[in-house]
ZAMARGU-4260 file (C-alpha; in steps of 0.2 Angstrom, whole numbers, plus 5000, padded with zeros to 4 digits):
<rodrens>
0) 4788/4946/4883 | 4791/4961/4871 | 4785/4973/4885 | 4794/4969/4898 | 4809/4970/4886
5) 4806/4986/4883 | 4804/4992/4902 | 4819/4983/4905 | 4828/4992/4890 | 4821/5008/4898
10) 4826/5004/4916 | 4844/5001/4909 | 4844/5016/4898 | 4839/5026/4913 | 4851/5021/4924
15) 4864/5024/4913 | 4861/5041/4907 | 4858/5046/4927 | 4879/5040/4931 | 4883/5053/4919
20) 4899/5054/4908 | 4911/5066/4918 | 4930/5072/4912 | 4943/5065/4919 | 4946/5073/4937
25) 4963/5063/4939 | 4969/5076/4923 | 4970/5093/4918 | 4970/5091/4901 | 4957/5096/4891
30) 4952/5084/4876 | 4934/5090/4872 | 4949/5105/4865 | 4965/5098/4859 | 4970/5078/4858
35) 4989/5071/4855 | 4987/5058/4841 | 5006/5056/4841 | 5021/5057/4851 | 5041/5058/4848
40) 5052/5057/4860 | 5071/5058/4861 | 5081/5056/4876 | 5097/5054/4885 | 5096/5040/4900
45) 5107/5045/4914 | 5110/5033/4927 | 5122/5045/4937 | 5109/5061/4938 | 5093/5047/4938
50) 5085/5057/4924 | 5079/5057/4909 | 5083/5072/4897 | 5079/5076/4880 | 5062/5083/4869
55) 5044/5077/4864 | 5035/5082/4850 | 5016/5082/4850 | 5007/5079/4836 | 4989/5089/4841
60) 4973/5086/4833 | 4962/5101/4837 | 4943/5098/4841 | 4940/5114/4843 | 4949/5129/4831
65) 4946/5143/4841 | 4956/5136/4855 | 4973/5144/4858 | 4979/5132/4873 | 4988/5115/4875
70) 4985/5110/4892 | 4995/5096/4898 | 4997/5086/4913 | 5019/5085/4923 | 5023/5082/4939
75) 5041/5087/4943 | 5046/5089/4926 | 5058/5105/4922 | 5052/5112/4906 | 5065/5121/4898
80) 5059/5125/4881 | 5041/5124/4869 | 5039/5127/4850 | 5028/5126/4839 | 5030/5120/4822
85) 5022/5130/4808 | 5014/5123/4792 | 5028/5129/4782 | 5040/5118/4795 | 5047/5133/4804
90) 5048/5130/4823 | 5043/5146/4835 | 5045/5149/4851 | 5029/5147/4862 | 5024/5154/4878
95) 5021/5140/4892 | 5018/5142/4915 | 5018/5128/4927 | 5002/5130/4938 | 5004/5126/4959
100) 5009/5106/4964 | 4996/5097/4968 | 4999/5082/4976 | 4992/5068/4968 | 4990/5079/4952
105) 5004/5087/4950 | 5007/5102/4940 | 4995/5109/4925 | 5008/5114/4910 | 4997/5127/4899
110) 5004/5133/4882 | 4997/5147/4877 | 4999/5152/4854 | 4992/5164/4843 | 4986/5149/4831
115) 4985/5130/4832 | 4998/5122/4828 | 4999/5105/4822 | 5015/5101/4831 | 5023/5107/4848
120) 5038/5103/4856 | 5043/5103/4872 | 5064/5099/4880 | 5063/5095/4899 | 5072/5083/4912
125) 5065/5071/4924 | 5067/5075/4944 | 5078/5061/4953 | 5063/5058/4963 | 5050/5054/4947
130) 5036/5045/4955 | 5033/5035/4937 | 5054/5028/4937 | 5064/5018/4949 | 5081/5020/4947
135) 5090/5004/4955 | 5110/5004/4959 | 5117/4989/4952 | 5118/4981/4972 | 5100/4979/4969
140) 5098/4969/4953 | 5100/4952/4951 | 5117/4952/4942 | 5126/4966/4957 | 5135/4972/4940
145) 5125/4985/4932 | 5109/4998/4938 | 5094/4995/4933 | 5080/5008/4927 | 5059/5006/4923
150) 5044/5016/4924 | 5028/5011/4930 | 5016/5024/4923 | 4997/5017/4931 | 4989/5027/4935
155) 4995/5045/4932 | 5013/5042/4934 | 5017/5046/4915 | 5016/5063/4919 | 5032/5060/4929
160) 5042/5057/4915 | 5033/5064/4900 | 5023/5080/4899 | 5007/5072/4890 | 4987/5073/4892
165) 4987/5060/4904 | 4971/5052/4905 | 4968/5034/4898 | 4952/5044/4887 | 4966/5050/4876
170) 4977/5036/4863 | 4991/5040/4853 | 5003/5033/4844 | 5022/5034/4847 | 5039/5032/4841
175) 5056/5033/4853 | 5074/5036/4852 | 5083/5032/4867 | 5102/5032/4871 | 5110/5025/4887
180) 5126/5015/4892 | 5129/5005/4879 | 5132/4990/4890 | 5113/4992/4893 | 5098/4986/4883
185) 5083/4996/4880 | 5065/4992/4879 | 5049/5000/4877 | 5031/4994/4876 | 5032/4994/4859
190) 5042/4985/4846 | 5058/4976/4855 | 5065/4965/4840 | 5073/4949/4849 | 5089/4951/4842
195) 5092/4970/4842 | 5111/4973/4846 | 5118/4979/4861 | 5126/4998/4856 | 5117/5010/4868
200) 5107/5018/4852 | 5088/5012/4852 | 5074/5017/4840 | 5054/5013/4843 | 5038/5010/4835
205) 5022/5009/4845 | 5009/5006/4829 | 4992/5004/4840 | 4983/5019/4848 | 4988/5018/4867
210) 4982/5027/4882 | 4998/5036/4893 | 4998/5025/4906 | 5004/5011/4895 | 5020/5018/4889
215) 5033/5010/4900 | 5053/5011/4899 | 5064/5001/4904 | 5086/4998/4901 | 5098/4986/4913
220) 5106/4972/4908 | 5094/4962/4898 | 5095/4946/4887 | 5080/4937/4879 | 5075/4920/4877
225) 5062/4915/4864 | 5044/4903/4869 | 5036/4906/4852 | 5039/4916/4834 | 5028/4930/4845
230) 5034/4927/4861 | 5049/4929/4874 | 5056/4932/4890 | 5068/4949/4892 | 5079/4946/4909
235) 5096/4948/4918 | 5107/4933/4913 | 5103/4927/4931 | 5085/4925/4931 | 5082/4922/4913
240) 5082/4901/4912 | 5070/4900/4927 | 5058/4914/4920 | 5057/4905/4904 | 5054/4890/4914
245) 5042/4895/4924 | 5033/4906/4908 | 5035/4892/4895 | 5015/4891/4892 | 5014/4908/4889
250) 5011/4901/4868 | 4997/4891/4875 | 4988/4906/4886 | 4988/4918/4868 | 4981/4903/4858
255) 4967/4901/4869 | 4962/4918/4871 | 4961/4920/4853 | 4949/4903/4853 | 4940/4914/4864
260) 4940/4932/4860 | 4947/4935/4843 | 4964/4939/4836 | 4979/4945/4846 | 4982/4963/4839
265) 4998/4967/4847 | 5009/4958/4837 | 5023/4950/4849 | 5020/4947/4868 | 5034/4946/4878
270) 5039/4948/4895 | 5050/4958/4904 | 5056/4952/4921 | 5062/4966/4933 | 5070/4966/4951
275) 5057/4961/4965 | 5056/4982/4970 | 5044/4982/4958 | 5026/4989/4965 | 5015/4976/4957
280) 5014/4959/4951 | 5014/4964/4935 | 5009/4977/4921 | 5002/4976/4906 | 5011/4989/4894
285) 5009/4982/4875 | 5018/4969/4868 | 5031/4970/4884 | 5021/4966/4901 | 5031/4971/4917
290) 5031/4953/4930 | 5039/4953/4947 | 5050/4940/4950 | 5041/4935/4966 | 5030/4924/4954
295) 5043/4911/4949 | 5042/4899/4961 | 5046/4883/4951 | 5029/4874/4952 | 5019/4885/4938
300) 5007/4889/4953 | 5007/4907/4953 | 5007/4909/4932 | 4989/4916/4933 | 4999/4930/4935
305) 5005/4929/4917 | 4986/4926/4911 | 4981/4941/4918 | 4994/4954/4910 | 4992/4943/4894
310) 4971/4946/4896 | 4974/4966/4897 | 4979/4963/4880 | 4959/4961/4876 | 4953/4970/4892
315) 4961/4985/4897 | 4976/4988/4880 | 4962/4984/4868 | 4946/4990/4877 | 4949/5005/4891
320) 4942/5013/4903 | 4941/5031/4899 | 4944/5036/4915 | 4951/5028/4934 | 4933/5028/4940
325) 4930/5015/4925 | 4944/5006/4930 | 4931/4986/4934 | 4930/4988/4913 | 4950/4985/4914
330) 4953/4977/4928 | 4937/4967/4932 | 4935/4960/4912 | 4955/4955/4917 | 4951/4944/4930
335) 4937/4935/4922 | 4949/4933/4906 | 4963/4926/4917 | 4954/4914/4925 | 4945/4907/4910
340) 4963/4905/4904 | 4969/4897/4919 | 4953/4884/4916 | 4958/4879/4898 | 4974/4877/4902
345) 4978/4870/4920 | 4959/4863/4922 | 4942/4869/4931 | 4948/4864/4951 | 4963/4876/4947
350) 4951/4889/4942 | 4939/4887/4955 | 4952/4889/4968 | 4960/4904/4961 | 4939/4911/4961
355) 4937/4905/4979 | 4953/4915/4985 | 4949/4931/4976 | 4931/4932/4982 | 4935/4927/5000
360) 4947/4943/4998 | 4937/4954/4993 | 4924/4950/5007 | 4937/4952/5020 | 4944/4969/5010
365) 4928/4979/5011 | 4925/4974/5027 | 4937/4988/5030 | 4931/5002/5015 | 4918/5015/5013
370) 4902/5011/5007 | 4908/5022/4992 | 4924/5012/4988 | 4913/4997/4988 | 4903/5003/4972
375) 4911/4994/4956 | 4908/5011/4946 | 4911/5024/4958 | 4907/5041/4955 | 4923/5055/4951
380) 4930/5062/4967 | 4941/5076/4965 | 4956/5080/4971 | 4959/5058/4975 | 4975/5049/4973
385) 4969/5035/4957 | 4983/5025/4963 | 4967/5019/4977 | 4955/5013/4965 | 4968/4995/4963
390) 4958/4987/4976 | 4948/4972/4978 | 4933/4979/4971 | 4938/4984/4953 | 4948/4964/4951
395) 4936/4954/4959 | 4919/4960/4964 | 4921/4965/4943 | 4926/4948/4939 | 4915/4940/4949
400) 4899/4951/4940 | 4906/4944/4924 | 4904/4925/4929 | 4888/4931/4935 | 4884/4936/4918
405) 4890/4921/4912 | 4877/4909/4924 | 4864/4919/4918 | 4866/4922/4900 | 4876/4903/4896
410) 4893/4903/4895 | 4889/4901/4873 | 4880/4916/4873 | 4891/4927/4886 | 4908/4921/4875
415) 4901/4928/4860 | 4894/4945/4868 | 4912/4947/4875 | 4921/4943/4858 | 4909/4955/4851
420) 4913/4967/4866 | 4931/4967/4862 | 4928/4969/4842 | 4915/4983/4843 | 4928/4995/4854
425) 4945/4990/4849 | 4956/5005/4851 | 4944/5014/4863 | 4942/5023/4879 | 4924/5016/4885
430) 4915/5022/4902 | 4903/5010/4910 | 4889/5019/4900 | 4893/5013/4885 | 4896/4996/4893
435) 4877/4998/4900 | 4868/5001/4884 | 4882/4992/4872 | 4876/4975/4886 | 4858/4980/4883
440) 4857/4979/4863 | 4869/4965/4863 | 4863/4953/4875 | 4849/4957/4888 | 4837/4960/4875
445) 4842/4942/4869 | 4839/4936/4884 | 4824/4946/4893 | 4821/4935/4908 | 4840/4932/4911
450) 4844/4948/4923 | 4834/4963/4932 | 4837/4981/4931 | 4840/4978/4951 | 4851/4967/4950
455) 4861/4976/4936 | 4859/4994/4949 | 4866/4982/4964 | 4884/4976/4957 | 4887/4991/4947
460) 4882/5006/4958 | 4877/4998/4975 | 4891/4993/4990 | 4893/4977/4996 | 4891/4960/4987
465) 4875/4958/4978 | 4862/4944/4984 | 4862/4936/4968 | 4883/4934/4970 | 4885/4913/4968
470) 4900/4908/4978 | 4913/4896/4971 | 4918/4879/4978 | 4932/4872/4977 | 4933/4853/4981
475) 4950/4853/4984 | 4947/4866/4997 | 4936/4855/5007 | 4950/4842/5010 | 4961/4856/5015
480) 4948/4863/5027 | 4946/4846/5033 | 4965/4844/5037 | 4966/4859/5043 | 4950/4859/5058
485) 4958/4839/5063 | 4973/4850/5067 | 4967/4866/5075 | 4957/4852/5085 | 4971/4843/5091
490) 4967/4827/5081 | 4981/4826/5071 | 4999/4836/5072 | 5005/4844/5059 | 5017/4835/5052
495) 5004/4822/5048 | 4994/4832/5037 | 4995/4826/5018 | 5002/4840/5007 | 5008/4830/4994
500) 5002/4838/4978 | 4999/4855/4987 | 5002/4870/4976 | 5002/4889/4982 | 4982/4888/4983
505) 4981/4876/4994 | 4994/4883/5007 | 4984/4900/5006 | 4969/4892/5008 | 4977/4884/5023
510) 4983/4902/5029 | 4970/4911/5028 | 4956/4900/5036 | 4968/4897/5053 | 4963/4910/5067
515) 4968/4927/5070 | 4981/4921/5083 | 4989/4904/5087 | 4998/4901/5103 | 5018/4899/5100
520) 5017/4881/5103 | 5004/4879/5086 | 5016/4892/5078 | 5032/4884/5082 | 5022/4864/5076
525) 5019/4875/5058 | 5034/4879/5058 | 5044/4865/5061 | 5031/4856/5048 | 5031/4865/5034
530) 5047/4878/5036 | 5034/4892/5032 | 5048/4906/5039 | 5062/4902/5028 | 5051/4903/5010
535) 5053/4910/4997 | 5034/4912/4993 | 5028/4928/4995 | 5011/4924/4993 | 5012/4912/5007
540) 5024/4924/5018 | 5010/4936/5016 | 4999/4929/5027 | 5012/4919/5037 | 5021/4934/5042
545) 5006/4944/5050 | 5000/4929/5059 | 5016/4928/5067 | 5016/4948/5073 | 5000/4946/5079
550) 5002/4931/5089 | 5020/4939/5096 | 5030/4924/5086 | 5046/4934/5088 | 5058/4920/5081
555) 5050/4925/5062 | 5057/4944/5065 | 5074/4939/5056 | 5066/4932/5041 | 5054/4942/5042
560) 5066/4960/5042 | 5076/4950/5027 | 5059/4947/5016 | 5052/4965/5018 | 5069/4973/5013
565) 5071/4962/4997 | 5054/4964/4993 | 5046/4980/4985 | 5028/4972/4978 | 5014/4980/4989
570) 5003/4966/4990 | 5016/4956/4999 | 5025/4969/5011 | 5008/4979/5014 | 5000/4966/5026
575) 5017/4963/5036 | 5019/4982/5039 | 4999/4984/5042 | 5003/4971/5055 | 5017/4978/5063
580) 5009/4995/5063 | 4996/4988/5075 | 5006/4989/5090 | 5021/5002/5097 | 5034/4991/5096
585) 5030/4983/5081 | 5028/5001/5074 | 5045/5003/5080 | 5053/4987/5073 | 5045/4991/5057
590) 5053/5009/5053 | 5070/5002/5058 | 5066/4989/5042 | 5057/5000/5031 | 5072/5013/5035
595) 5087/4999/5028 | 5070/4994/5013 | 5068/5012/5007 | 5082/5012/4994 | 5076/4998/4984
600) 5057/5003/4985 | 5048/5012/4970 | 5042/5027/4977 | 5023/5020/4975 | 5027/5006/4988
605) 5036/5017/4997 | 5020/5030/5001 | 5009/5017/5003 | 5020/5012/5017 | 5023/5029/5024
610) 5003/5030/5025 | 5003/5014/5035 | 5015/5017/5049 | 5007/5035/5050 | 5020/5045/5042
615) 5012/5052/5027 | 4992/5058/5028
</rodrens>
């Protein structure tokens, strides 16, 4: 037993030290030099120029004293002065140049000084076009009264609104002053008191180290509405009742995640609801996650959401990745976390579903990729766009490596490796290296027999789905399979089928199992059924909408045209477009939508769209 421990151990050490611990090739900062360990900002929102204007300081930590350059990452940024502040307080001017545009990079800000200095301070404005803000005119916000502004700073869109080291291997600290309209309320990730007043003058305090891409702003007309002492929903006045609503078990998600993992160390989580062009489903920045409104849908179906932004409060905010070829240790630990949280508090079938959905989407997704996208830690490829690594493969082939962990090792003994996980590097930037051999000194050499150095190579650095991968059932899935086959067999009609009790789960399920193309006559039978056109689902509409182009349904066009404009998330737009993109016509029809969408998109949505009907390489 104790030498096959040790060959193991030896395997594992091996293969760690052989993936190597490469900088970050999404930045060109340089931290084995210079770190930032605190920021300052001051600045001026101006909704009629869309910009922000105004100065950072940087407090610099310098790893190496004989260096004389700060090198930071911008993109788009007009830099119009940098200082340096002296030991004796004095500020002097400092020499800086703007390197060539690269496009996913950016543009390398160099600062060049006699001697370090412990502070430097830069004054520049945003560009219009900032890839990391979206600037909404009050026509599309839920109120039609006031705009709207936010950021959304994942990958390396930070660098769009801040000149910073932006790389999630560096954490700061920072404080804010910001000044808008003063009809506007301002938030930050940081510390949002509940009942700051309304006056257009907002100051910040983010106390906890955080890497750049969670920093996040945001300003529009916001009220809040408390779940808990620590928790709370920020909104417009129009969205605000269903959100808390639809978000009141947010209490109970935090207090079983602390049973689970140890003590929430942000102080307050709360939520912010923005429009519905915001890219994602949600975003995590501390103490204030970004959600979509596309997620309340008045049933609680679709609150996992909600588990997994609170769950980067552990995985991701608490423990990162040091840099976006890591990015299973954030997003991957997320998705296990989420859906333990879903188990304790909505029940194991609920959980099983939202397992059997994610890993039947990630089978049909790298059907479609490289063999190199399929690894779960990727080697760095320079000169590539981060955003890319959001896939399928860092969320679920991650997660579902986790529960294979947990079938392995017991779920007892896996819990306490994970709570000891997230206690060990609170506050850090990890790589999967230090994952590797912080797994083999806490857990496999406890349990010897439990996993092979194969099987560890095969999930973390092979493509594909491992052979030791254990599907989930779902029996609830069964009796919709059942339904479903009696129908496509003629057996039953539609309007027979029992959906009483159905959640969202269940009508994707339903969805995605049907065939690639139906007749009209089966299209029209759904239709008339279940009204699948005219919701307001966007997890259903997804999957309904692309069935409908491929199988030449041309009565859904109007709905369809109406969903995609007042829709900005990429998971739900992407398909329909990917669809419509398929054909000449459908190409056609699309640009004419995305041509009336495009105002209301975030410039991320609106490039991966350009990519998908061709325009943009």
């Amino acid at each position: 037993m104790r030498i096959f421990t040790a060959l193991l151990l030896v395997a594992f050490a091996t293969l760690a030290s052989a993936q190597g611990s490469p900088r970050d090739v999404h930045s060109y900062a340089q931290p084995d030099k210079v770190v930032i360990r605190d920021m300052g900002l001051d600045l001026h929102v101006d909704f009629g120029k869309k910009q922000l204007r105004g100065r950072v300081d940087l407090a610099l930590e310098w790893i190496d004293p004989s260096a004389r350059e700060l090198v930071l990452d911008s993109r788009d940024l007009s830099i119009e002065k940098v200082t340096g502040k002296r030991a004796d307080g004095r500020w002097f001017r400092l020499e800086h140049t703007l390197g060539e545009r690269d496009p996913y990079l950016g543009q390398k800000l160099t600062i060049s000084m006699r001697q370090p200095y412990d502070s430097v301070r830069i004054r520049y404005a945003t560009s219009p076009g900032a890839s990391g803000l979206q600037w909404l005119e009050p026509s599309m916000t839920a109120g039609k009264t006031h705009p709207f502004m936010f950021s959304q700073s994942q990958a390396i869109h930070a660098r769009s609104w801040v000149p910073l080291q932006d790389t999630p291997s560096v954490r700061y600290t920072y404080s804010a002053r910001l000044r808008t309209d003063p009809s506007l309320m301002a938030l930050m990730s940081a510390d949002n008191p509940p009942n700051e007043p309304r006056d257009g003058d907002y100051v910040f305090r983010m106390r906890q180290p955080i890497p750049s891409y969670l920093m996040a702003i945001a300003a529009g007309d916001l009220v809040f509405r408390p779940i808990s002492e620590r928790s709370g929903v920020w909104a417009e006045p129009a969205t605000v009742d269903a959100a808390h609503a639809e978000f009141i078990d947010t209490e109970k998600m935090i207090a079983v995640t602390e049973s689970l993992y140890g003590p929430y160390r942000w102080e307050r989580y709360d939520l912010l609801i923005l429009p519905p062009s915001f890219p994602f489903g949600g975003m995590e920045n501390p103490r204030l996650s970004f959600i979509t409104p596309t997620v309340i849908v008045g049933d609680k179906s679709l609150v996992a959401l909600i588990a997994h932004e609170l769950a980067h409060s552990w995985s991701g905010n608490l423990v990162t990745n040091a840099s976006w070829n890591d990015m299973w240790l954030n997003e991957g630990f997320t998705s296990y976390v989420e859906n333990r949280i879903i188990e304790a508090v909505y029940g194991d079938e609920q959980a099983a579903m939202e397992r059997v959905i994610s890993q039947a989407g990630l089978q049909r997704e790298i059907k479609g990729m490289s063999k190199a996208a399929q690894v779960l830690a990727p080697r760095p490829v320079p000169g590539s766009d981060p955003d890319e690594s959001l896939s399928a493969v860092a969320y679920d082939k991650g997660a579902w490596f986790l529960g294979f962990l947990e079938q392995r090792f017991g779920r007892e003994a896996f819990d306490a490796f994970l709570r000891g996980y997230f206690d060990h590097f609170a506050f850090q930037s990890i790589t999967t290296e230090q994952f590797v051999s912080y797994f083999n000194e806490n857990l496999s050499s406890r349990f010897p027999n439990a996993i092979t150095a194969k099987e560890l190579d095969a999930w973390l650095y092979q493509p594909g789905i491992p052979a030791s991968a254990v599907a989930t059932v779902s029996e609830r899935f069964m009796v919709v399979d059942a339904a479903r086959k009696q129908w496509q067999e003629g057996r039953i009609a539609a309007e027979d089928i029992d959906t009483r009790g159905w959640i969202t789960q269940d009508w994707v399920r339903f969805l995605e199992e049907l065939p690639n193309k139906l007749s009209n006559e089966k299209l029209v039978e759904l239709d008339t059924a279940f009204q699948f056109t005219s919701s307001q689902n966007g997890e259903m509409l997804m999957r309904w909408f692309p069935l409908t182009v491929r199988s030449g349904y041309f009565e859904a066009r109007p709905a369809m045209a109406e969903f995609l404009q007042r829709v900005g998330r990429r998971k739900y737009v992407l398909p329909v477009y990917q669809a419509l993109a398929a054909t000449k016509e459908g190409r056609e029809f699309a640009r004419e939508v995305f041509a009336q969408a495009r105002p209301g998109y975030h410039p991320i949505t609106t490039t991966s769209v350009e990519v998908v009907l061709g325009d943009k390489k």
